[in-house]
C-alpha positions as CSV (number, residue, x, y, z in Angstrom):
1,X,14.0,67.1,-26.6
2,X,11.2,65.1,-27.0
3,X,11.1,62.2,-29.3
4,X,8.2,60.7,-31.5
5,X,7.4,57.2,-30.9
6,X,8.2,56.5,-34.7
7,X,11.3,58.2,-34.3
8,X,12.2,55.8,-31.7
9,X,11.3,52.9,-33.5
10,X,13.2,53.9,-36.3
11,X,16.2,53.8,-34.5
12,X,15.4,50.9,-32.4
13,X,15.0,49.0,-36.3
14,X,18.3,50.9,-37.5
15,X,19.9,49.0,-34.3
16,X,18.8,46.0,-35.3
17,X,16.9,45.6,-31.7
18,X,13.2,45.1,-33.4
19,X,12.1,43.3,-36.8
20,X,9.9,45.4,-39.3
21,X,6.6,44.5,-37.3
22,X,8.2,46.3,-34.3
23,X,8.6,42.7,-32.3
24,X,11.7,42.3,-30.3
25,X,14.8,40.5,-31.6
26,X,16.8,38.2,-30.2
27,X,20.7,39.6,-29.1
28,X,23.2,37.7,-30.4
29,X,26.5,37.7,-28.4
30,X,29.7,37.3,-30.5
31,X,31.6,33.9,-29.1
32,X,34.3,35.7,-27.8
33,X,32.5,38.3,-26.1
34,X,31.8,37.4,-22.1
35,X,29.5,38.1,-19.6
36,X,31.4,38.4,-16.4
37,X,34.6,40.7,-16.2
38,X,37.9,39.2,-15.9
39,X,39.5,38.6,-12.4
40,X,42.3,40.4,-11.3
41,X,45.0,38.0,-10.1
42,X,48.0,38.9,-7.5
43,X,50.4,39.1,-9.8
44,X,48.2,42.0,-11.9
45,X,47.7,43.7,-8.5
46,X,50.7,43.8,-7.6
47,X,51.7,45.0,-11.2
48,X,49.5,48.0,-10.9
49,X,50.3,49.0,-7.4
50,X,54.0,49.2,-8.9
51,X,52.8,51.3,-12.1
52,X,50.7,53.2,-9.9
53,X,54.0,54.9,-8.6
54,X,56.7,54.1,-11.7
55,X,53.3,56.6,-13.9
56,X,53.0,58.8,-11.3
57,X,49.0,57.8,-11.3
58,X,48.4,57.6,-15.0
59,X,45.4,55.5,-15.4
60,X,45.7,55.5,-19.5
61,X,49.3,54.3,-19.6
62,X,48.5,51.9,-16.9
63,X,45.4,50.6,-18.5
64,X,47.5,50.2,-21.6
65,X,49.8,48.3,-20.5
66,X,47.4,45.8,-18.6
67,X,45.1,45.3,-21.2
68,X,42.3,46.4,-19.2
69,X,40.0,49.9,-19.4
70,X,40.7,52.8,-17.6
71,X,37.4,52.0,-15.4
72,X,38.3,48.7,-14.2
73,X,41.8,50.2,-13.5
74,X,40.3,53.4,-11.6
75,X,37.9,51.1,-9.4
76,X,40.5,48.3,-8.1
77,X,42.7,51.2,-7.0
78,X,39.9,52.6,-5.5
79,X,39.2,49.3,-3.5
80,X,42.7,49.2,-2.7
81,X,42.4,52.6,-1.0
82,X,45.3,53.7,-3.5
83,X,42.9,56.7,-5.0
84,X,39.7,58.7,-3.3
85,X,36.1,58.3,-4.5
86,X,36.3,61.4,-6.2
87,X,39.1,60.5,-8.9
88,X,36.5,57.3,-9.7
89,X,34.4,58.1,-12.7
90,X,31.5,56.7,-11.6
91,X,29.3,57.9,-14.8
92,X,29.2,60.2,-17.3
93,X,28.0,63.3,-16.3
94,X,25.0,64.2,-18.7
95,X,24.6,67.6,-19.9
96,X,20.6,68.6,-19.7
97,X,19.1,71.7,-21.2
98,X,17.1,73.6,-18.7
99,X,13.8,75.5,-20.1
């Protein structure tokens, strides 16, 4: 799919990412939103290595009960060798039409 290069602009304005004369705008970050993810401590480590086995491995309730999102959970168990490289969601896989 191929996009015009008003069609982009108009959704780049709709994002509030340009101004009307198509410079760019500054983003402004809410005061509560950070830049740098939260550190894990040893007591939330622990914690998940023992909801790793009390959930039988599920990430949602685990993440739920943390307060943290399902990919932060799925890469510290990861980096704890608790789960394989293959149950890590890496990225979205993105669906392309072939022509």
């Amino acid at each position: 799919m191929e996009r015009t290069e008003n069609g982009v602009r108009l959704k780049l304005l709709s994002m509030g990412l340009i101004d009307d004369e198509g410079e760019k705008m500054d983003v402004i970050r809410k005061n509560d939103q950070t830049t740098s993810p939260k550190q894990w401590t040893e007591e939330e480590v622990y914690q998940l290595r023992m909801m790793f086995d009390e959930t039988n491995g599920d990430i949602k309730k685990i993440s739920r009960r943390l307060k943290r999102t399902e990919k932060s959970v799925r890469m510290k168990l990861f980096f704890l060798d608790i789960i394989d490289e293959d149950e890590v969601i890496w990225m979205k896989k993105i669906r392309r039409n072939k022509k």
